[in-house]
C-alpha positions in Angstrom: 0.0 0.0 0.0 1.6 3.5 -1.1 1.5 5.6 2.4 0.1 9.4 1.9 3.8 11.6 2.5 3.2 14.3 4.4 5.6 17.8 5.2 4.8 19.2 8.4 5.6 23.4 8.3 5.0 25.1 11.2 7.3 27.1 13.2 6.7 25.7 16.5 8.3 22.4 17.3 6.3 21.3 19.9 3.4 21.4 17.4 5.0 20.0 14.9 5.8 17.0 17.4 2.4 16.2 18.2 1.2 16.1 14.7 4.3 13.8 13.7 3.1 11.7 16.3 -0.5 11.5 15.6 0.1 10.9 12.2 2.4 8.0 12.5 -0.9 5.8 14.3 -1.7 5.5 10.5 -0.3 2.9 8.7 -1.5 5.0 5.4 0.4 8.6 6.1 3.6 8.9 6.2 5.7 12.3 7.9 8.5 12.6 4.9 9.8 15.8 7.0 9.1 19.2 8.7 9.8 22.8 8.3 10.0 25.9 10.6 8.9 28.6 8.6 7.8 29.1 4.3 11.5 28.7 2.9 12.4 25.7 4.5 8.9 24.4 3.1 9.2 25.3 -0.4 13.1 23.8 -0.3 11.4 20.5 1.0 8.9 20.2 -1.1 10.8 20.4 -3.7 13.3 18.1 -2.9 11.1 15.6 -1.3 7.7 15.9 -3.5 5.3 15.1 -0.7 1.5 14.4 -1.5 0.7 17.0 0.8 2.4 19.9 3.0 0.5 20.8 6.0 1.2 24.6 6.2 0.6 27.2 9.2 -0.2 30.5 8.2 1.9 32.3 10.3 5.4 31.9 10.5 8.9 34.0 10.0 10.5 35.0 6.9 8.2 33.5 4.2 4.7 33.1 5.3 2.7 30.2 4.6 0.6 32.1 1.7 4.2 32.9 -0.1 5.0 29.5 0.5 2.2 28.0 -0.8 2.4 29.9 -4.0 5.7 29.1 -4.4 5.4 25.0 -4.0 2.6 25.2 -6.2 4.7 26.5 -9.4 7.5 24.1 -8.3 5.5 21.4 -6.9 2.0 21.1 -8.6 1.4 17.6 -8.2 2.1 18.6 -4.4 -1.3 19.6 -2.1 -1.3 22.2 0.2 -3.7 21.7 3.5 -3.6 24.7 6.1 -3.2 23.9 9.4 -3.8 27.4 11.7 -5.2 28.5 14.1 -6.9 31.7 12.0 -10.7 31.4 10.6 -10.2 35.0 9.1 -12.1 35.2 5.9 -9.7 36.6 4.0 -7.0 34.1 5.0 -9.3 31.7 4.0 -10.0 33.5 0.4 -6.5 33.9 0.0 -5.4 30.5 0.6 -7.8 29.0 -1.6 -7.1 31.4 -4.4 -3.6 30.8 -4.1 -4.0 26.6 -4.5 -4.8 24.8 -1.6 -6.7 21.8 -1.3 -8.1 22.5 2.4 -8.3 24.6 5.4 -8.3 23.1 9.3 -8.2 24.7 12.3 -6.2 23.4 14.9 -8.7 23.0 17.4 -9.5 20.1 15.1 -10.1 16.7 16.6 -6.9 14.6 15.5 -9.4 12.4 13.4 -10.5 15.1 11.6 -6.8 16.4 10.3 -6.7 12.6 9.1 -9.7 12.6 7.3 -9.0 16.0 5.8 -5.3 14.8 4.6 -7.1 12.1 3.4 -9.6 13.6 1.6 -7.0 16.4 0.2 -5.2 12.8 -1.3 -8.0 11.3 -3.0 -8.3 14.9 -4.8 -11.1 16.3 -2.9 -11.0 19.8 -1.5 -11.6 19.7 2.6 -13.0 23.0 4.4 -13.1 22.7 8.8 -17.3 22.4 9.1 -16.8 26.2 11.1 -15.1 27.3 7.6 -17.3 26.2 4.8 -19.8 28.3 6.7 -17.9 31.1 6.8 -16.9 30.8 3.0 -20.3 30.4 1.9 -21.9 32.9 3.6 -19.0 34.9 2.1 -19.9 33.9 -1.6 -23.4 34.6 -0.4 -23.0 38.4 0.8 -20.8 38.8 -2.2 -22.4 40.3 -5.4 -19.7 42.4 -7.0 -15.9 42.4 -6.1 -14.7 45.1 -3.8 -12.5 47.9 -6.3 -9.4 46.6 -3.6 -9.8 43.2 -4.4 -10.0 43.7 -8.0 -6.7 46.2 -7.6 -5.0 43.5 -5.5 -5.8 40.7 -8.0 -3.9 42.7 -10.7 -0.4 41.8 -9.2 1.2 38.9 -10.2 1.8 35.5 -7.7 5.2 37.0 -7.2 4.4 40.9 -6.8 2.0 39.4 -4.0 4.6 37.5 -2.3 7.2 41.3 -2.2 4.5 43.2 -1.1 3.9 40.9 1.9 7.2 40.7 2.2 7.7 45.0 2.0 5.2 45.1 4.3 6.6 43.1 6.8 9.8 45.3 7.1 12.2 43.2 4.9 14.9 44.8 2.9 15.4 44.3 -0.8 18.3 42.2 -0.1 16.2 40.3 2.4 13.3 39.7 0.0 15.8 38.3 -2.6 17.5 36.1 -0.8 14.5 34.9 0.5 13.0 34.4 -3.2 16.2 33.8 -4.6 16.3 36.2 -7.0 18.2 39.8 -8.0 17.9 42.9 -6.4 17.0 44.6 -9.4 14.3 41.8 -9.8 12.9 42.6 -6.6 13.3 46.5 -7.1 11.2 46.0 -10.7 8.8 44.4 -8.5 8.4 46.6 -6.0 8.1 49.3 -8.6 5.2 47.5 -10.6 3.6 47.3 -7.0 2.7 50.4 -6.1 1.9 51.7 -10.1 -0.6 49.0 -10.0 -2.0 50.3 -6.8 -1.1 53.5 -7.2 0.5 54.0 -3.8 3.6 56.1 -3.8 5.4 55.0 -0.7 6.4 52.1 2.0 3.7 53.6 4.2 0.9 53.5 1.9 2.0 50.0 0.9 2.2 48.8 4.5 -1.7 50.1 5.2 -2.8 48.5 1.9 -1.7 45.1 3.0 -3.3 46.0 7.0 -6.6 46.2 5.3 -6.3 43.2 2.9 -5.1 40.8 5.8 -1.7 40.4 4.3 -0.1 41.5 7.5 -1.4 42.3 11.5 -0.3 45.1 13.8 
């Protein structure tokens, strides 16, 4: 029987513990490896090809949103499921935009993150009961797309993953190294950034990404 291989990312060990150890009471999952923040993730999933990264939203350097974008160009065949404890809407519409398969909370019974990995393997999409309500009633309220949104959606995968990143604090030379690319790639991007959203400074780019749920206070 092929086992399900599973990354754990999270950037607190103790967590990361637990689920190892919950997970290895199935004979069908296997944990393949772990990862304390995005980078690490992406640079295991692409060495080691899981079925299926569990990812935390939160964590330092590259978030699990960047990271998820990121192992879905060099992973596809890879799923994402988010493990976190945040039921935010917009994490949730961001997430799933970006690629993932599903979204659980951690206050999740263990049996439920196994049935969700699961799920996520047979190529079914797995939304925490809590969740799918919120989405729907999202999808519900919804009628026309708010003018940020449709200004936000303009940027490119990668443009998203700088202004996080710009957001955050990081330097140009951080955000490159941490994307691995040039300085003058990350510079162009920054500079497509805020044309596209017409902002004309760090500041307005750091309050654009408060109100879209990219970053907290």
């Amino acid at each position: 029987m092929d086992r399900i291989r599973v990354i754990i990312a999270d950037d607190h060990t103790i967590l990361r513990e637990g689920v190892r150890k919950l997970l290895e009471l199935h004979d069908d999952i296997e944990v393949v490896g772990e990862a304390a923040d995005g980078k690490e993730a992406v640079e295991k999933s692409t060495q080691l090809t899981p079925d299926i990264v569990l990812m935390d939203i939160a964590m330092p350097g590259l978030g699990g949103l960047e990271a998820t974008l990121e192992i879905r160009k060099l992973s596809p065949k890879t799923r994402i499921l988010v493990l976190t404890q945040y039921d935010d809407p917009e994490y949730i519409y961001r997430f799933l935009k970006s690629g993932a398969a599903g979204y659980v909370l951690k206050k999740a019974a263990g049996t439920e993150l196994v049935s969700a990995i699961r799920a996520v393997h047979r190529g079914e999409a797995f939304l925490y009961p809590s969740i799918a309500g919120k989405v729907i009633e999202g999808y519900l309220r919804t009628e026309n797309p708010r003018e940020e949104e449709v200004v936000y959606e303009k940027l490119t995968d990668r443009e998203k993953q700088v202004l996080k990143l710009v957001a955050e604090g990081h330097s140009n030379k951080e955000i490159a190294e941490l994307l691995t690319l040039s300085i003058k790639t990350v510079m162009g991007h920054r500079a497509n950034i805020m044309e596209k959203l017409s902002v004309h400074n760090r500041t307005e780019l750091v309050k654009f990404a408060i109100r879209k749920g990219l970053i907290q206070l």
